[in-house]
C-alpha positions, 0 to 999 in steps of 0.5 A: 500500500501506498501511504498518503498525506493530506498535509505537509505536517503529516508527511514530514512526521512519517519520513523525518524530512524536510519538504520542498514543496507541495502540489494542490489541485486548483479549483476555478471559480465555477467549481467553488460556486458549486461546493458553496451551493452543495454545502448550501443544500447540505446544510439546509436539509440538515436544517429541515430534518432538525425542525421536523424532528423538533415538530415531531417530538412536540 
C-alpha cells in the first residue's frame, strides 16, 4: 500500500524530512460556486430534518 498525506505536517512526521514543496489541485471559480451551493443544500436539509424532528417530538 501506498501511504498518503493530506498535509505537509503529516508527511514530514512519517519520513523525518524536510519538504520542498507541495502540489494542490486548483479549483476555478465555477467549481467553488458549486461546493458553496452543495454545502448550501447540505446544510439546509440538515436544517429541515432538525425542525421536523423538533415538530415531531412536540
Amino acid at each position: 500500500m501506498r501511504p498518503t498525506f493530506h498535509d505537509v505536517q503529516q508527511l514530514m512526521a512519517a519520513t523525518s524530512r524536510p519538504v520542498l514543496g507541495t502540489v494542490r489541485a486548483a479549483k476555478s471559480v465555477a467549481q467553488l460556486r458549486l461546493e458553496r451551493a452543495d454545502m448550501l443544500k447540505v446544510a439546509g436539509i440538515v436544517g429541515l430534518l432538525i425542525v421536523l424532528q423538533a415538530v415531531w417530538v412536540v
